[in-house]
PQR file of N, CA, C, O and H, with PARSE charges and radii, in Angstrom:
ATOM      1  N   UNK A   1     127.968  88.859  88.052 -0.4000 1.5000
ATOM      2  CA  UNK A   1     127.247  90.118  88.135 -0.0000 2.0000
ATOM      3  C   UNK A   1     126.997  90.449  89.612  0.5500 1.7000
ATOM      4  O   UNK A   1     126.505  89.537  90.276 -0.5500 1.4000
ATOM      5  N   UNK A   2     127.288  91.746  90.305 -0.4000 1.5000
ATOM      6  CA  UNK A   2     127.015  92.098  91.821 -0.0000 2.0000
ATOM      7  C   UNK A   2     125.608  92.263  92.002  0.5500 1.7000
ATOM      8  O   UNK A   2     124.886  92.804  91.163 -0.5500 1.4000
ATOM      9  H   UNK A   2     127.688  92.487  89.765  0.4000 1.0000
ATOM     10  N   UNK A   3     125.248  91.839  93.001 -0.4000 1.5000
ATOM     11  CA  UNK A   3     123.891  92.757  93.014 -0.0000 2.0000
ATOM     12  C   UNK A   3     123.894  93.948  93.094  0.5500 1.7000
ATOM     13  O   UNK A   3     124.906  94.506  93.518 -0.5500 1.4000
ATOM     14  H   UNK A   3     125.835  91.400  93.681  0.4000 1.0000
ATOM     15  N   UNK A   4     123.041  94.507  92.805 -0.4000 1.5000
ATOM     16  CA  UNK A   4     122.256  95.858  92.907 -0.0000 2.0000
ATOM     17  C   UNK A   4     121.404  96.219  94.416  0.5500 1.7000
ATOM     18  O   UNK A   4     120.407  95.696  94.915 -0.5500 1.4000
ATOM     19  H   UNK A   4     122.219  94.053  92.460  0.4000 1.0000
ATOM     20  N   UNK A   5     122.630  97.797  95.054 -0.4000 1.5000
ATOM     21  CA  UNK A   5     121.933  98.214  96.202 -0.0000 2.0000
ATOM     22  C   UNK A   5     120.276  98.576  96.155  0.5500 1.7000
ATOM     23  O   UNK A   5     119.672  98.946  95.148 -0.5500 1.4000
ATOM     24  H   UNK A   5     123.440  98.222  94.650  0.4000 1.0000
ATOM     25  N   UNK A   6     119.806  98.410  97.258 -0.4000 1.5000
ATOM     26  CA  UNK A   6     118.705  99.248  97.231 -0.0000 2.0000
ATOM     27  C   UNK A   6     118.577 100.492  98.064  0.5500 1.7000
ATOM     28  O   UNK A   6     119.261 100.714  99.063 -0.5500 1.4000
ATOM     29  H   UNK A   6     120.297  98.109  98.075  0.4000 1.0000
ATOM     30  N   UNK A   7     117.648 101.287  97.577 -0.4000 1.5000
ATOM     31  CA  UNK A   7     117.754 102.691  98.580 -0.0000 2.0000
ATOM     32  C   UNK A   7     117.451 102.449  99.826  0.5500 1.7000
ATOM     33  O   UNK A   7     117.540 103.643 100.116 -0.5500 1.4000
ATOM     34  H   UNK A   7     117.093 101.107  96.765  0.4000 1.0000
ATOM     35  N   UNK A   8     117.241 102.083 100.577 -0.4000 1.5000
ATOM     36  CA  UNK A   8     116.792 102.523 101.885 -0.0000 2.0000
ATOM     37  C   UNK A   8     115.926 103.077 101.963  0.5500 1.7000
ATOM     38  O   UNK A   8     114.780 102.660 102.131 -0.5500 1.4000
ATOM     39  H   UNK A   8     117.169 101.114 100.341  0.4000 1.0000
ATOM     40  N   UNK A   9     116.336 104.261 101.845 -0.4000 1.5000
ATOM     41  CA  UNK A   9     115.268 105.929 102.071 -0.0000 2.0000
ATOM     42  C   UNK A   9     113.939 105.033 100.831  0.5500 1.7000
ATOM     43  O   UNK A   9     112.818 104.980 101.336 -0.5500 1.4000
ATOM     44  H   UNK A   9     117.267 104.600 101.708  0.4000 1.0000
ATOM     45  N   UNK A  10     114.002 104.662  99.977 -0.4000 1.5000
ATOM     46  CA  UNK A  10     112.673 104.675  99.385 -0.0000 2.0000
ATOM     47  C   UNK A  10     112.589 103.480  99.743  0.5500 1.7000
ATOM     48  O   UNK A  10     111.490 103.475 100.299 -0.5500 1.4000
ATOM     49  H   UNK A  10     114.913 104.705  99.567  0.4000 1.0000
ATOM     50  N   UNK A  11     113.116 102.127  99.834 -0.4000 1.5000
ATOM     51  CA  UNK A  11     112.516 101.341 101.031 -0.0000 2.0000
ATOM     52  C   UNK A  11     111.711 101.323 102.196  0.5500 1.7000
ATOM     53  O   UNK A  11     111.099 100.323 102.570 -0.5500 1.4000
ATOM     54  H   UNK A  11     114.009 102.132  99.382  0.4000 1.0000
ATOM     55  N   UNK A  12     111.703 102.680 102.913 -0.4000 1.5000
ATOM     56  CA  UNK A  12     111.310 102.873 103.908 -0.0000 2.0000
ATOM     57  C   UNK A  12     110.097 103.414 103.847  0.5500 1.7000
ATOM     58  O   UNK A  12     109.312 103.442 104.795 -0.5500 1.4000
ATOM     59  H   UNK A  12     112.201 103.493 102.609  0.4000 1.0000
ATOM     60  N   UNK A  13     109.757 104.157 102.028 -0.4000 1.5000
ATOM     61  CA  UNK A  13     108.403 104.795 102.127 -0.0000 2.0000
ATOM     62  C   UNK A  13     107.360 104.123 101.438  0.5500 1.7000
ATOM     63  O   UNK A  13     106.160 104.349 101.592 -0.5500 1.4000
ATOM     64  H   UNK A  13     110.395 104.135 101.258  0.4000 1.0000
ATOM     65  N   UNK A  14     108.044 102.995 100.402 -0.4000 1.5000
ATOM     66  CA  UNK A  14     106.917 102.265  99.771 -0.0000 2.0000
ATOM     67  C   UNK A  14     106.987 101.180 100.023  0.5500 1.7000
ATOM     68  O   UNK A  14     107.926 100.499 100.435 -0.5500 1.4000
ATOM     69  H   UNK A  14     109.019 102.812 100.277  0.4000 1.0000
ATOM     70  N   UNK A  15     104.997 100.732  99.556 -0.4000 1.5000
ATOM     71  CA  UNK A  15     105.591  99.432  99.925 -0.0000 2.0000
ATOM     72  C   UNK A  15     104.685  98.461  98.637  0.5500 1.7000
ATOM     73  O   UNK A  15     103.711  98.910  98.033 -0.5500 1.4000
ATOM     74  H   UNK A  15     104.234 101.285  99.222  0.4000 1.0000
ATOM     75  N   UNK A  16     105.130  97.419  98.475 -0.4000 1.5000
ATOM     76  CA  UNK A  16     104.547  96.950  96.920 -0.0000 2.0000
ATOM     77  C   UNK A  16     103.515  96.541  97.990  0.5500 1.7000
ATOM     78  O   UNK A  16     103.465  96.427  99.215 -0.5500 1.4000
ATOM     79  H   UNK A  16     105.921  97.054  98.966  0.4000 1.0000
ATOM     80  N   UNK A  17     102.424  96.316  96.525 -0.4000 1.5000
ATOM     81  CA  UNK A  17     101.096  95.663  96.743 -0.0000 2.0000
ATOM     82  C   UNK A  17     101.125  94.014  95.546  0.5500 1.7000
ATOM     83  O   UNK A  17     101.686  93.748  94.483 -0.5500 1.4000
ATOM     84  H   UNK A  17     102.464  96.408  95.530  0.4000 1.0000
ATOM     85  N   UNK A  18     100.210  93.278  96.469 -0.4000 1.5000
ATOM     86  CA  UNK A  18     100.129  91.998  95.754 -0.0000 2.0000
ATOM     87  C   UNK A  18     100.297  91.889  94.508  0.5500 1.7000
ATOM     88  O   UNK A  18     100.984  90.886  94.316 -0.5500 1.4000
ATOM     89  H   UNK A  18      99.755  93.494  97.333  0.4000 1.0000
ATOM     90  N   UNK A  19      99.941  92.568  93.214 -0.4000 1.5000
ATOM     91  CA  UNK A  19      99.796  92.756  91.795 -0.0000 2.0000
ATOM     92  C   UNK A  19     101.607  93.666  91.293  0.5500 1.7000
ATOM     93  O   UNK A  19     102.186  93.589  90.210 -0.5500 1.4000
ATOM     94  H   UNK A  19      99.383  93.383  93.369  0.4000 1.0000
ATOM     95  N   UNK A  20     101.993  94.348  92.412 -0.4000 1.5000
ATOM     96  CA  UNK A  20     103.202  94.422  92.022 -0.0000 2.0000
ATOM     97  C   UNK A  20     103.617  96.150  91.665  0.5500 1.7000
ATOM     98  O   UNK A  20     104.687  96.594  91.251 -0.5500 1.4000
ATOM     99  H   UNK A  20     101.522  94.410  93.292  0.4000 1.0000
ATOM    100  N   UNK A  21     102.242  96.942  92.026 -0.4000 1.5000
ATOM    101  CA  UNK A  21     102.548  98.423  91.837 -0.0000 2.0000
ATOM    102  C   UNK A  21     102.802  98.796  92.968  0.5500 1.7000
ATOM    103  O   UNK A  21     102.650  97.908  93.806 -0.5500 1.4000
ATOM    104  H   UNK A  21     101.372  96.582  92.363  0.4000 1.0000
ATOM    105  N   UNK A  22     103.159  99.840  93.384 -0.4000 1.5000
ATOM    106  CA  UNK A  22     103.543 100.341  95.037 -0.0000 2.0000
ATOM    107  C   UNK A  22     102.958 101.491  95.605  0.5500 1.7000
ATOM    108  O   UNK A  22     102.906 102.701  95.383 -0.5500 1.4000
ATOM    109  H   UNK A  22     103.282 100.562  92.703  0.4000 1.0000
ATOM    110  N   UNK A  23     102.642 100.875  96.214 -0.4000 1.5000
ATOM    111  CA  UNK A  23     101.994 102.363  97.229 -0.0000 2.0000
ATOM    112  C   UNK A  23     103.089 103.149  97.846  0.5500 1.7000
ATOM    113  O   UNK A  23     104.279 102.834  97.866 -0.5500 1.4000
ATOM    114  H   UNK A  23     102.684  99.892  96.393  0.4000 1.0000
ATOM    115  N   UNK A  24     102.317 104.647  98.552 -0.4000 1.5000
ATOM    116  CA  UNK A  24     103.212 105.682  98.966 -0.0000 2.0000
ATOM    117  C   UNK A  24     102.287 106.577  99.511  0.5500 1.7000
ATOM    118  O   UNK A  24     101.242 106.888  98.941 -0.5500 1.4000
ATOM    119  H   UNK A  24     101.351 104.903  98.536  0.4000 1.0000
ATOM    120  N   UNK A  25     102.726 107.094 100.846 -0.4000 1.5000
ATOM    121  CA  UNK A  25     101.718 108.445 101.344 -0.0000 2.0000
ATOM    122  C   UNK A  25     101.555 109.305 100.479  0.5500 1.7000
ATOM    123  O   UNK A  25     102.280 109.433  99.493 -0.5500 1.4000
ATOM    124  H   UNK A  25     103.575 106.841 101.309  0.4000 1.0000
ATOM    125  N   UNK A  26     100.363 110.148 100.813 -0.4000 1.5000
ATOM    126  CA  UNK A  26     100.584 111.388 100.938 -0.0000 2.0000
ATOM    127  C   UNK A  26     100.805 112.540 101.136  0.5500 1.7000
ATOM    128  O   UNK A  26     100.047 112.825 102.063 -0.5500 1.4000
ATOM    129  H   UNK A  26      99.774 110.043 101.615  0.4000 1.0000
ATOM    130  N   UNK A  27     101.654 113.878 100.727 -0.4000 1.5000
ATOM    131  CA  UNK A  27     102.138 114.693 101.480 -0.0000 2.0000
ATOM    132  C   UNK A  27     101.051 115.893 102.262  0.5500 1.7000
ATOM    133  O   UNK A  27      99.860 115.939 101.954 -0.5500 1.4000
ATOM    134  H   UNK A  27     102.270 113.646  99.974  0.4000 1.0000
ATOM    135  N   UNK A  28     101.534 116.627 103.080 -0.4000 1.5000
ATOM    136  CA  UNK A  28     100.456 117.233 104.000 -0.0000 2.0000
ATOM    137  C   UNK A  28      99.456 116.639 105.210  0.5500 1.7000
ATOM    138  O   UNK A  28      98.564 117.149 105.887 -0.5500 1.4000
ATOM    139  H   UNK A  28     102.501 116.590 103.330  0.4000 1.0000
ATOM    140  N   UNK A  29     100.024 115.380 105.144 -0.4000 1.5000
ATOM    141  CA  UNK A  29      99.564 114.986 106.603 -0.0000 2.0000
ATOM    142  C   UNK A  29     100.445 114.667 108.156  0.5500 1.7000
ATOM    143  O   UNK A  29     100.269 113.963 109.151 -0.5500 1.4000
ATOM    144  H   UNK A  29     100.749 114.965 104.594  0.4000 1.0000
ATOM    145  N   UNK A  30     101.351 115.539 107.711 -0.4000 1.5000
ATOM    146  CA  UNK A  30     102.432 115.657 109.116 -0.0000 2.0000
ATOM    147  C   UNK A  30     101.849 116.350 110.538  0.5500 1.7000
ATOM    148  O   UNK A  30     101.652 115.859 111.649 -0.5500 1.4000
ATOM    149  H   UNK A  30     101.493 116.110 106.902  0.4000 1.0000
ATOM    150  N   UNK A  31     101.691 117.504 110.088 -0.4000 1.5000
ATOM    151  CA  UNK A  31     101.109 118.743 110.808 -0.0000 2.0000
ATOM    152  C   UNK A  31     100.637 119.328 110.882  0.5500 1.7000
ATOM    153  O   UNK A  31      99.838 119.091 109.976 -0.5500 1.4000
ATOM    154  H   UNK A  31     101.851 117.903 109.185  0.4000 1.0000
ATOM    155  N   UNK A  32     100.186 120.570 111.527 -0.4000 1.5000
ATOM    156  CA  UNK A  32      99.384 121.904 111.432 -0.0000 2.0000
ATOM    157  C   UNK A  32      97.899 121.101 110.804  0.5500 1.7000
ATOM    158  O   UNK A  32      97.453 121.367 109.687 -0.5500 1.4000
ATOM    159  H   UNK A  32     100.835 120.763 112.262  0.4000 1.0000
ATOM    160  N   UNK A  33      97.390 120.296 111.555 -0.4000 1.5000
ATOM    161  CA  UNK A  33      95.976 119.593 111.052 -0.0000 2.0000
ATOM    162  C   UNK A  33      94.703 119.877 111.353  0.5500 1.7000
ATOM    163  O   UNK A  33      93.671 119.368 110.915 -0.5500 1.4000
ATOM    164  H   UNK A  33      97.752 120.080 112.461  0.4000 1.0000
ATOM    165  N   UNK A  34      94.962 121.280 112.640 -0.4000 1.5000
ATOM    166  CA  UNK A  34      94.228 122.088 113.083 -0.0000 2.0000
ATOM    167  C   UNK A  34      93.684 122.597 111.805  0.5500 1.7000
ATOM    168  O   UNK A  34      92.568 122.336 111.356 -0.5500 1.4000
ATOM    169  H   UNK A  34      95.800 121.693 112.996  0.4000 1.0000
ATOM    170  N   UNK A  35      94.553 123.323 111.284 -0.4000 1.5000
ATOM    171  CA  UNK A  35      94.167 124.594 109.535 -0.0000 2.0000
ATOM    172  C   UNK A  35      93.296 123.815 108.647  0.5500 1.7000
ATOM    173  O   UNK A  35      92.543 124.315 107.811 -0.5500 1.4000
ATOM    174  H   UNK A  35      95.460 123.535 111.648  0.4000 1.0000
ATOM    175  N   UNK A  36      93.485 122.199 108.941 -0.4000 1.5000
ATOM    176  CA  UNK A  36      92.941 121.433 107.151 -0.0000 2.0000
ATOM    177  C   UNK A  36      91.497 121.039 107.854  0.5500 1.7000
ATOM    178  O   UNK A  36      91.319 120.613 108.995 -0.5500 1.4000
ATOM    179  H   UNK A  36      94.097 121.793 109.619  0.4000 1.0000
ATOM    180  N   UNK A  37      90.688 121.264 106.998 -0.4000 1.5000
ATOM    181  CA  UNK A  37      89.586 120.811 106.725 -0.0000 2.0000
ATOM    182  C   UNK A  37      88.875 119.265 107.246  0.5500 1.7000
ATOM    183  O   UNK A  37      89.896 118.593 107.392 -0.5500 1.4000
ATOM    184  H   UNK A  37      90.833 121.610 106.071  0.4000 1.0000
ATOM    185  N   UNK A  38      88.211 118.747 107.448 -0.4000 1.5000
ATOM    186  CA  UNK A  38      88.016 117.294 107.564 -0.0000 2.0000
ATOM    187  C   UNK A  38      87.754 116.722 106.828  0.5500 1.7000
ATOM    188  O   UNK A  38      87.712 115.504 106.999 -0.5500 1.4000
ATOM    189  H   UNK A  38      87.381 119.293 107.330  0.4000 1.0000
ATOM    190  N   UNK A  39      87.398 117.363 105.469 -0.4000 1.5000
ATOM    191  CA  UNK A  39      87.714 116.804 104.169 -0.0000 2.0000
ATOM    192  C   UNK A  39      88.598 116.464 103.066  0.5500 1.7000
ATOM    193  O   UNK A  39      88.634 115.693 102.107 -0.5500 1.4000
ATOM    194  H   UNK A  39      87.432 118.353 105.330  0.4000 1.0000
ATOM    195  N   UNK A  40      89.601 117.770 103.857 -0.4000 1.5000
ATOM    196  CA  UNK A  40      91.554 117.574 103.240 -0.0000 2.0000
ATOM    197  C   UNK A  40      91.683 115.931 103.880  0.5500 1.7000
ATOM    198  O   UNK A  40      91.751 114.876 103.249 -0.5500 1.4000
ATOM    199  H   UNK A  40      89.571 118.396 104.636  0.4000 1.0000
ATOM    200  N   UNK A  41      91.688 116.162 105.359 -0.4000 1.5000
ATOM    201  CA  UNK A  41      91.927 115.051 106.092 -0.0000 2.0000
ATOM    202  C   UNK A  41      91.784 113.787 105.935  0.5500 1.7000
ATOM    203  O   UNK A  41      92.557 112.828 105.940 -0.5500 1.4000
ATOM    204  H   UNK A  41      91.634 117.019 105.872  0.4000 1.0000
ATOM    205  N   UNK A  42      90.509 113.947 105.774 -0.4000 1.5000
ATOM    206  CA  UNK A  42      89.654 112.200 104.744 -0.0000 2.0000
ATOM    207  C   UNK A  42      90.474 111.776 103.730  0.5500 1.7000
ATOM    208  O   UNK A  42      91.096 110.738 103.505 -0.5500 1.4000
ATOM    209  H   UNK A  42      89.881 114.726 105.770  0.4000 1.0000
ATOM    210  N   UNK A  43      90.235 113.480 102.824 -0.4000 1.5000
ATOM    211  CA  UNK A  43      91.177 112.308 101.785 -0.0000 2.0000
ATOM    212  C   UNK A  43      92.651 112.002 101.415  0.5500 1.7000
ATOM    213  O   UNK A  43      93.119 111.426 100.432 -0.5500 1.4000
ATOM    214  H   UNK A  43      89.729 114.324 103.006  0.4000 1.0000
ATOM    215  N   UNK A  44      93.269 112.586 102.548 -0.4000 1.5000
ATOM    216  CA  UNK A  44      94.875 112.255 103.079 -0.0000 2.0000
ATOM    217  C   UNK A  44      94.740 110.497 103.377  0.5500 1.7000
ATOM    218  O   UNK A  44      95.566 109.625 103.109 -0.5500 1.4000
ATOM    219  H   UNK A  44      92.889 113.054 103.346  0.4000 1.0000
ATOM    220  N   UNK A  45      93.768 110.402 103.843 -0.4000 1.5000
ATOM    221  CA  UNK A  45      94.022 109.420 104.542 -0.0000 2.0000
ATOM    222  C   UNK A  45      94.603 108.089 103.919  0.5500 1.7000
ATOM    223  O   UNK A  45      95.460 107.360 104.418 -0.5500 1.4000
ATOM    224  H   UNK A  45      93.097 111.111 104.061  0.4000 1.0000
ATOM    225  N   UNK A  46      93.794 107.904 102.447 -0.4000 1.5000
ATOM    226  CA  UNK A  46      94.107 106.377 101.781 -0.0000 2.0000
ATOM    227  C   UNK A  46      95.490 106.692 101.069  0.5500 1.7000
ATOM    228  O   UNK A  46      95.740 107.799 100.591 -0.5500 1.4000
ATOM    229  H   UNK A  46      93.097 108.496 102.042  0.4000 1.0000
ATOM    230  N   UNK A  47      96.361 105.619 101.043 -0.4000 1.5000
ATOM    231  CA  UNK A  47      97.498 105.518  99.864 -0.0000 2.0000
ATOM    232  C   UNK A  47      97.598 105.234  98.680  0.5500 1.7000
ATOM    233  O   UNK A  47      97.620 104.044  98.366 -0.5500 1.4000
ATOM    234  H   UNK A  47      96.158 104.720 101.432  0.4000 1.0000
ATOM    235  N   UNK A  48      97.690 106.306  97.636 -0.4000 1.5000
ATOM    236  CA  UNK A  48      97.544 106.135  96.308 -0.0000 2.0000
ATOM    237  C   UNK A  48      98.830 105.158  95.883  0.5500 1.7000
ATOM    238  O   UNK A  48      99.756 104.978  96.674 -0.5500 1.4000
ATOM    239  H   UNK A  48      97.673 107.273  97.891  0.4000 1.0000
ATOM    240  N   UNK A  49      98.797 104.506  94.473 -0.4000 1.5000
ATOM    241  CA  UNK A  49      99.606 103.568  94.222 -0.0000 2.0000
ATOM    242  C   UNK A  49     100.731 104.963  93.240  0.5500 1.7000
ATOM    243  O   UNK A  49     100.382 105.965  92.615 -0.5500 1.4000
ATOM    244  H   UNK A  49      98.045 104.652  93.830  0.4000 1.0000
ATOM    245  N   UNK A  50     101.936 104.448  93.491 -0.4000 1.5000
ATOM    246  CA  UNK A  50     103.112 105.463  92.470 -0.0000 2.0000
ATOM    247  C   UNK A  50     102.450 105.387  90.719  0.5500 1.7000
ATOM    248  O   UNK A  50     101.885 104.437  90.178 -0.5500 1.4000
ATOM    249  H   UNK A  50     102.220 103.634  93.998  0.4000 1.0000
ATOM    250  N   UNK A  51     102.793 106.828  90.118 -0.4000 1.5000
ATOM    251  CA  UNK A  51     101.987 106.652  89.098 -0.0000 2.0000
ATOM    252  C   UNK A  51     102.606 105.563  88.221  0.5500 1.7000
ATOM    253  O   UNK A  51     103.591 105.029  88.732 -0.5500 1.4000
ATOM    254  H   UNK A  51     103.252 107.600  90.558  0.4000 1.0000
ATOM    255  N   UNK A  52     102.327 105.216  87.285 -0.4000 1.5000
ATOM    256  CA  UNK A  52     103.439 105.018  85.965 -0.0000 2.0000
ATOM    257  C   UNK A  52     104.440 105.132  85.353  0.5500 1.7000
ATOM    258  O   UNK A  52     105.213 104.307  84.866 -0.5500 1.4000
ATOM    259  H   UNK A  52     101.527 105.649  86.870  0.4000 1.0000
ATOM    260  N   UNK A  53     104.410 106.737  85.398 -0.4000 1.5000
ATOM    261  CA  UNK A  53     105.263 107.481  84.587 -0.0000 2.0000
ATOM    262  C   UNK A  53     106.410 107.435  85.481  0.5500 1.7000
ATOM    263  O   UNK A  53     107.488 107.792  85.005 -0.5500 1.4000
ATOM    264  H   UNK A  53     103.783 107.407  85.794  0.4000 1.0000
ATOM    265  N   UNK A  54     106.351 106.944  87.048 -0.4000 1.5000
ATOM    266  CA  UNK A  54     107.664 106.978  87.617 -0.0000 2.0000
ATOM    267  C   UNK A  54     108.384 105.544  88.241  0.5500 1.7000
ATOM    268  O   UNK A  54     109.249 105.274  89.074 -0.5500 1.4000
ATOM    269  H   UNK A  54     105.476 106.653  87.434  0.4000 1.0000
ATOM    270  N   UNK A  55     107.637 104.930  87.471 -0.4000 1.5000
ATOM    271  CA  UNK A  55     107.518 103.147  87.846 -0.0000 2.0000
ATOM    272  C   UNK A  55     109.066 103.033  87.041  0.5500 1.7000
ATOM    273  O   UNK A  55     109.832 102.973  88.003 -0.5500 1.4000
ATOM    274  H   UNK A  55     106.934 105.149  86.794  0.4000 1.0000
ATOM    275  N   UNK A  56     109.715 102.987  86.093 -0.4000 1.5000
ATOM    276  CA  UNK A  56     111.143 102.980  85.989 -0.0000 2.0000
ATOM    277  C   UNK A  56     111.962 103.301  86.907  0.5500 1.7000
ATOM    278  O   UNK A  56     112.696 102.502  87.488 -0.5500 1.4000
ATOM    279  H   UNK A  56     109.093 103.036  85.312  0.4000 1.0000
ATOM    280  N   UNK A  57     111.873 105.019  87.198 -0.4000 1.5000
ATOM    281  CA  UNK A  57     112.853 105.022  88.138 -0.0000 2.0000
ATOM    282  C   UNK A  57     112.330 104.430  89.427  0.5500 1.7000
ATOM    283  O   UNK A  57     112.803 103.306  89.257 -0.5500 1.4000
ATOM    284  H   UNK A  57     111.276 105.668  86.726  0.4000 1.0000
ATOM    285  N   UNK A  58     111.842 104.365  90.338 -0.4000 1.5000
ATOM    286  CA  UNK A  58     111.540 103.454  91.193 -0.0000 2.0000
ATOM    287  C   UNK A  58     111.850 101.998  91.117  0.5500 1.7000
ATOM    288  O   UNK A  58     112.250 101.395  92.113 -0.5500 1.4000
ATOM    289  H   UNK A  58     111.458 105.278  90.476  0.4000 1.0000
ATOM    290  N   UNK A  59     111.599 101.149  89.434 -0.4000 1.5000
ATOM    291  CA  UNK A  59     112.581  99.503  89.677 -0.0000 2.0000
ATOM    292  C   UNK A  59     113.797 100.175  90.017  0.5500 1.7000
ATOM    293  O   UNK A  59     114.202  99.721  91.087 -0.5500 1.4000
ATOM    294  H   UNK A  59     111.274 101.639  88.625  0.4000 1.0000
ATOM    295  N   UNK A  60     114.779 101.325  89.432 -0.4000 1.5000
ATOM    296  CA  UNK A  60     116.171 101.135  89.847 -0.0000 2.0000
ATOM    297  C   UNK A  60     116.698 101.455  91.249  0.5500 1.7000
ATOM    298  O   UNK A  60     117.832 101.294  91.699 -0.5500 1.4000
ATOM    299  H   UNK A  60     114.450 101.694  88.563  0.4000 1.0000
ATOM    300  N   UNK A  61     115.198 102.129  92.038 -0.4000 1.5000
ATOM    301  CA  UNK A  61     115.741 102.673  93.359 -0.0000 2.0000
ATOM    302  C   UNK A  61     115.489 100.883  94.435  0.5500 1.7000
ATOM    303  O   UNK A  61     116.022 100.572  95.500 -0.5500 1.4000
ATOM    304  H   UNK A  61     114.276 102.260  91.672  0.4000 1.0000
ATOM    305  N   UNK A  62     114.594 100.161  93.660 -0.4000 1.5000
ATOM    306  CA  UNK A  62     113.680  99.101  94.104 -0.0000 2.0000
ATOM    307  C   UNK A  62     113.772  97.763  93.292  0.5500 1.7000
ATOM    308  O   UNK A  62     112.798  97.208  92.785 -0.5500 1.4000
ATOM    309  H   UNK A  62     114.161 100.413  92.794  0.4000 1.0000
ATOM    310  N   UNK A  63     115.364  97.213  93.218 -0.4000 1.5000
ATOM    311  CA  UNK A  63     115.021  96.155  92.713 -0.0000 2.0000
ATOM    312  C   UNK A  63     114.582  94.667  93.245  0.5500 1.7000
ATOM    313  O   UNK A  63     114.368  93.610  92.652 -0.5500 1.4000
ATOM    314  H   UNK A  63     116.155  97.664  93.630  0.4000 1.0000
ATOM    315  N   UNK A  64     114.548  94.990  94.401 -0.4000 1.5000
ATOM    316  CA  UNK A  64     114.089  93.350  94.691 -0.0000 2.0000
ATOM    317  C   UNK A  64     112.903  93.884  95.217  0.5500 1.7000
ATOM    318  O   UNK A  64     112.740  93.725  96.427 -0.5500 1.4000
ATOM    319  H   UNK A  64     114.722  95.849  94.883  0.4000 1.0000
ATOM    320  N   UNK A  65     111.978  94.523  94.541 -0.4000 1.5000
ATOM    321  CA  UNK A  65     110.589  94.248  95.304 -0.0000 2.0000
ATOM    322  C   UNK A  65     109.615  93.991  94.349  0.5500 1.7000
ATOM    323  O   UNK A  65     108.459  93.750  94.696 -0.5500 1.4000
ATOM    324  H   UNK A  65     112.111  94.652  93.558  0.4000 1.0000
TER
END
């Protein structure tokens, strides 16, 4: 059996946590940070874990993690 590539590109944006779900930014904190609020800002700040519902496709983009 070959192994199985992994993406890269989503290599590069998540990253597992100890228990085995994966974290991932969030979008809207690139730029223009003048316009957002300091309360948009705050809560840009922490990394939510990927939901569930997309935890399949993610093992196939992510299999060795």
């Amino acid at each position: 059996m070959p192994k199985i590539k992994t993406s890269r590109g989503a290599a590069k944006r998540f990253k597992a946590t100890g228990t085995g779900k994966l974290k991932r930014h969030k979008a809207y904190r690139r730029h223009i940070l003048t316009t957002k609020t300091r309360k948009q800002k705050r809560h840009l700040r922490h990394a939510p874990t990927v939901d569930a519902t997309n935890m399949k496709a993610m093992e196939r983009l992510l299999p060795y993690l």
